[in-house]
C-alpha positions as CSV (number, residue, x, y, z in Angstrom):
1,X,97.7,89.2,98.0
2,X,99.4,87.0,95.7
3,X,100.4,84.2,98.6
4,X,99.1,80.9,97.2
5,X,98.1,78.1,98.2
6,X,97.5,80.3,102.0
7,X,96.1,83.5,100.3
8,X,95.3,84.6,97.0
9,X,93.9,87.8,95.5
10,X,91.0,88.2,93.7
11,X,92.3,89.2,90.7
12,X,90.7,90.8,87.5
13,X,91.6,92.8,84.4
14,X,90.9,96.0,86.4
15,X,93.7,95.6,89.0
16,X,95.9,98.9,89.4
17,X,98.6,97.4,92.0
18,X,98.2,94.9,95.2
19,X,100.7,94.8,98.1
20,X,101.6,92.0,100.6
21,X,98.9,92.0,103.3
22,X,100.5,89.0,104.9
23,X,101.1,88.9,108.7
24,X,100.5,92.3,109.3
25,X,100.4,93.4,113.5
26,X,96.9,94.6,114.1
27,X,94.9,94.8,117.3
28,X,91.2,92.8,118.0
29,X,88.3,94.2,119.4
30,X,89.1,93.8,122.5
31,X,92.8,95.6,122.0
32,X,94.4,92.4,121.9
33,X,97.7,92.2,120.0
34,X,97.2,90.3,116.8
35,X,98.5,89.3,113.5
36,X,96.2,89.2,110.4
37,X,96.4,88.3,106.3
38,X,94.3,89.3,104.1
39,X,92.6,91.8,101.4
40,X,91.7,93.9,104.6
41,X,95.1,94.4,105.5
42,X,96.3,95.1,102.2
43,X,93.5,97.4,100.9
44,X,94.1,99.3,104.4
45,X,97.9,99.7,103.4
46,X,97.2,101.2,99.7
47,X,94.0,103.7,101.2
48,X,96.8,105.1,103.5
49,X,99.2,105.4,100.6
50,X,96.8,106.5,98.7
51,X,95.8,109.4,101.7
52,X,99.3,110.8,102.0
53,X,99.5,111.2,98.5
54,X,96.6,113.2,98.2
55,X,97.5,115.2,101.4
56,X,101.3,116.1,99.6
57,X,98.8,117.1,96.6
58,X,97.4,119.3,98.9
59,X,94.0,117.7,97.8
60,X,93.8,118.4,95.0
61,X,93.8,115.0,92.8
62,X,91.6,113.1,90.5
63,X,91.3,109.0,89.7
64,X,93.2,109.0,87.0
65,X,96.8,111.6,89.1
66,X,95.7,108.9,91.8
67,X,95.9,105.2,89.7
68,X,98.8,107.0,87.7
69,X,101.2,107.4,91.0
70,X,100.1,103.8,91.6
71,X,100.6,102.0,88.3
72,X,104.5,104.2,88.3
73,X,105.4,102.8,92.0
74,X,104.5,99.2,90.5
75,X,106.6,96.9,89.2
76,X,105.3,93.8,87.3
77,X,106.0,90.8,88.7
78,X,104.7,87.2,87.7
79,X,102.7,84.9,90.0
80,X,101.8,81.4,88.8
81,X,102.1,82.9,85.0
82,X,100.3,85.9,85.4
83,X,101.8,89.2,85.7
84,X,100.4,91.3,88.1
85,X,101.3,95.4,89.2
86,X,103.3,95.1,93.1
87,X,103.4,97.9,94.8
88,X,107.5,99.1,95.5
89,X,108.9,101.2,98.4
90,X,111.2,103.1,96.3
91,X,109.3,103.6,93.7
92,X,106.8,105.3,95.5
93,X,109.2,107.1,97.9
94,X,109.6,109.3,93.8
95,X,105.9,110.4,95.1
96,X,106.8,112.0,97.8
């Protein structure tokens, strides 16, 4: 969640893609309305991504189908001099 100085992602030389996980409408324990930021929101984003992709694959998929449809619906983009993979819409819409 590239975001800095309010959030930044932990970043390593693994990374396939991130998206913005930044004020996203969630609900609390007690199903109060909320807004949260974070990796949790983000990561929650790409597994659902990731899950539809593997459904239109009628599951059947591997790591390397799965990180390739992510790396092709990235874009670079450069954050404080460092390039990282972001997620785009319409690239990935070409997944589906």
């Amino acid at each position: 969640i590239p975001i800095p100085p309010r959030l930044y992602s932990f970043i390593n030389d693994s990374l396939t893609t991130i998206t913005f996980g930044n004020e996203i409408k969630s609900y609390s324990s007690t199903q109060q309305p909320l807004v949260l930021s974070g990796s949790s929101q983000s990561n929650a984003i790409i597994a659902g991504i990731v899950a539809l992709f593997i459904s239109k694959n009628n599951f059947r998929y591997d790591f390397d189908k799965v990180k390739t449809m992510l790396i092709k619906s990235s874009i670079e983009t450069d954050f404080n001099g460092k390039k990282l993979p972001v997620l785009n819409g319409n690239l990935l819409l070409n997944n589906f």
